[in-house]
C-alpha positions in Angstrom: 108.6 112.7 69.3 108.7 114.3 72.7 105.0 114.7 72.9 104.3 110.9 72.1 106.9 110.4 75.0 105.3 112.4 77.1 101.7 111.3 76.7 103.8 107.2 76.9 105.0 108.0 80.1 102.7 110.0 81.7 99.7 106.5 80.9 102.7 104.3 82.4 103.3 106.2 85.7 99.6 107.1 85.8 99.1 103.2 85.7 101.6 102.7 88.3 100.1 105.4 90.8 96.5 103.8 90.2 97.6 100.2 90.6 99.4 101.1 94.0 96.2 103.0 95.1 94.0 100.0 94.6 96.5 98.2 96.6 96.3 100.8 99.1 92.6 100.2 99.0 93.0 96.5 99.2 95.0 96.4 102.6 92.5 99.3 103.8 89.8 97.4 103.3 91.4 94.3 105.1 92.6 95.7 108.1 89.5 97.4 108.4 87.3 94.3 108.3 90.1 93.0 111.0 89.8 95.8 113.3 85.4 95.6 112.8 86.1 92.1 113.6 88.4 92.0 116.2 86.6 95.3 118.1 83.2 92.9 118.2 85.2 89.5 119.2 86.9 92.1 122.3 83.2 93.4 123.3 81.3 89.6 123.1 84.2 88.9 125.5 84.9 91.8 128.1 81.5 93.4 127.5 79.1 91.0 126.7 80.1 88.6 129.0 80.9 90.8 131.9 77.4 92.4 131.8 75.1 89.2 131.4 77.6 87.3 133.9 76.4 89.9 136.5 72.9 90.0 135.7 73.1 86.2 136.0 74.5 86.3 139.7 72.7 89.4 140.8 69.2 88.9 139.4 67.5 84.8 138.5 67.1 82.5 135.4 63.8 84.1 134.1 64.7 87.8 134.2 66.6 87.5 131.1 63.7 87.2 129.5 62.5 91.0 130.0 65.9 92.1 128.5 66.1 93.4 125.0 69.3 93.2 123.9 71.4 93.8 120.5 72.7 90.5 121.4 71.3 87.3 121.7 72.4 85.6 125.1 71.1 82.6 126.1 71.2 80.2 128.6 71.7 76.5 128.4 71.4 73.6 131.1 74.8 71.5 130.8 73.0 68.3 128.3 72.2 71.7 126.5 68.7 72.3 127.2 67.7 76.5 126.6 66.9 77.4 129.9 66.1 81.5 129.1 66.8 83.8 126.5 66.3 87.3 126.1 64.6 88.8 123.2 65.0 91.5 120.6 64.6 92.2 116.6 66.5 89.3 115.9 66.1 85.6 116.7 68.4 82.8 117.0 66.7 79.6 117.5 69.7 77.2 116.8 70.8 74.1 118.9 73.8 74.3 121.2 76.0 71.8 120.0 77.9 69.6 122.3 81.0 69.8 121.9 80.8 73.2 122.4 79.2 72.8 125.5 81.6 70.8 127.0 84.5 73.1 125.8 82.6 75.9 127.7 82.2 73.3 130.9 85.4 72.7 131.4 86.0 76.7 130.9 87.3 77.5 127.4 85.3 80.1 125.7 84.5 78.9 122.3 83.9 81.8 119.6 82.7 80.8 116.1 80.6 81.8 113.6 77.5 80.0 112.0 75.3 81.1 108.9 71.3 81.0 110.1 68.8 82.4 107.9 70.7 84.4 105.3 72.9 85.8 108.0 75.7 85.3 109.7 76.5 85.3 113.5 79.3 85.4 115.8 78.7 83.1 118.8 80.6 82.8 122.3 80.4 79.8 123.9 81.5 80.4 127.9 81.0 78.7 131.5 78.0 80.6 133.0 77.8 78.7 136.2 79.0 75.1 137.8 75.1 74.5 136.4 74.5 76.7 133.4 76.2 77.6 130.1 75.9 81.1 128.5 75.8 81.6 124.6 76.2 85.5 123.2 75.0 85.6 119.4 75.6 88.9 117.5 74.6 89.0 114.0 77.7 90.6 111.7 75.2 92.3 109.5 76.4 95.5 110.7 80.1 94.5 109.4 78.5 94.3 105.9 77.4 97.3 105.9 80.4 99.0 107.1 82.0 97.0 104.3 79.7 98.2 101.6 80.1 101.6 103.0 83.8 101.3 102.5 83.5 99.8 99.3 81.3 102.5 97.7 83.8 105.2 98.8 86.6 103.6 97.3 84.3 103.1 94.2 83.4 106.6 94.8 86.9 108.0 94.7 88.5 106.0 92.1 88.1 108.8 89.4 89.2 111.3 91.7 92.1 108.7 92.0 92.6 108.4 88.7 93.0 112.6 87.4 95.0 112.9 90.3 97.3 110.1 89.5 97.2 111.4 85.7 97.9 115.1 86.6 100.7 114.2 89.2 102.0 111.5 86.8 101.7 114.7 84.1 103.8 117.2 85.9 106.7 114.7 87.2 107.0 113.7 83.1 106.8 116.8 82.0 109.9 118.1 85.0 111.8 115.3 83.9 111.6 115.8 80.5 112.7 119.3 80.5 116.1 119.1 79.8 116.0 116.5 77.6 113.1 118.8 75.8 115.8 121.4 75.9 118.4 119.1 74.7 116.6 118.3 71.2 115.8 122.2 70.6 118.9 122.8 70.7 120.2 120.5 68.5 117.4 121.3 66.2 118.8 124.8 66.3 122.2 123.4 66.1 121.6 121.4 62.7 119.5 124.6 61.4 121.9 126.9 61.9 124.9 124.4 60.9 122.9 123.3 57.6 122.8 127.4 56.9 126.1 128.6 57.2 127.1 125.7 54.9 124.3 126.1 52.2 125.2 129.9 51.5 129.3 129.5 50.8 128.8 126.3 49.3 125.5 128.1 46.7 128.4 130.8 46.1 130.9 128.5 45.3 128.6 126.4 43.1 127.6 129.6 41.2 131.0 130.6 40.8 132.3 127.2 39.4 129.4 127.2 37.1 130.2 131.0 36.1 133.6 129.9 35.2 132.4 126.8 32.8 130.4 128.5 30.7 133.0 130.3 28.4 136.6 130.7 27.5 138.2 133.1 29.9 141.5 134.7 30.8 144.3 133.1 33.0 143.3 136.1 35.3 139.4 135.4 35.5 139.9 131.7 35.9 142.2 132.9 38.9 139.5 135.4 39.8 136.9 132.4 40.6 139.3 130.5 42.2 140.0 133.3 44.8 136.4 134.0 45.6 135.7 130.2 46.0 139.0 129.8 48.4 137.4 132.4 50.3 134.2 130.8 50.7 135.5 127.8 51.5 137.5 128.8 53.9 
């Protein structure tokens, strides 16, 4: 009975250890899309744009395109006409829409991302010039691949996971079971010993009562049995 507990227990808290480690795993992987995320959004901003702002003001319009860059920066006439672009593995050969355009004339930087050829990109819209608009285009394919990275370590170290939370879960069931393991070997011993101490007076007294029965005896035999079985009984 203690065993069958022991194994019951030791699957429930092994259960509960797992399930809170693929929660674990759960907000891991969140905040460290967020922090991917967040990181590249900072560096389009105080990198990206800081770099190609200066190149803009200390070089000219067509020098952008001897740059090979990561990113994908562009530049766009206000009525959104490409202008220049550098070049580099990737290519990103989408309109600039309008209303992003005039978000970025009037000075708001507009970040957003937009699916192009089985891809996605993260684009920053931002006032280039009183003539121009600059666009900054990153591809998050490098995200995904951080992702899957995580994601086949966690799948990676969910058996590990697993005997630990079954070994931890084994030797926490098995302390706190200990005195109550202690408790029904006792009272195993308790009844055992109990159950003999009774059995041999009350065999004596049975053999001596059935002694008595089986023939005609003297006042002082009869009184002979009942002695020995007051003694036993008592």
């Amino acid at each position: 009975m203690i065993q069958a507990t022991k194994h019951k227990l030791t699957l429930i808290f092994s259960s509960v250890i797992l399930a809170f480690s693929l929660i674990v795993m759960g907000f891991g992987f969140y905040f460290h899309h967020k922090s991917l995320y967040d990181n590249l959004e900072e560096d389009l901003v105080d990198e990206g744009k800081k770099e190609f702002t200066t190149h803009f003001f200390y070089g000219d319009v067509d020098s952008f395109q001897e740059l090979e860059e990561d990113e994908i920066f562009q530049v766009f006439s206000h009525d959104g006409k490409l202008v220049t672009s550098t070049y580099g593995e990737k290519q990103f050969n989408v309109p600039a829409d309008p209303l992003h355009i005039e978000k970025a004339i009037s000075g708001e930087d507009v970040m957003l991302e937009y699916p192009y050829k089985d891809e996605v990109f993260l684009i920053l819209y931002f006032k280039l010039s009183d003539q121009y608009i600059g666009r900054i285009a990153i591809s998050l394919e490098q995200i995904d691949e951080y992702q899957e990275s995580f994601i086949m370590m966690s799948l990676f170290a969910l058996p590990l996971v697993f005997v630990l939370s079954y070994l931890v879960s084994r030797y926490l069931v098995n302390l706190a079971m200990k005195p109550i393991g202690e408790a029904f070997r006792f009272q195993e011993n308790f009844s055992s010993n109990v159950a003999h101490e009774l059995l041999t007076p009350l065999t004596t007294l049975k053999v001596n009562l059935e002694l008595s029965l089986r023939k005609e005896r003297s006042v002082e035999s009869y009184r002979d049995f009942i002695d020995r079985g007051l003694s036993e009984t008592n």
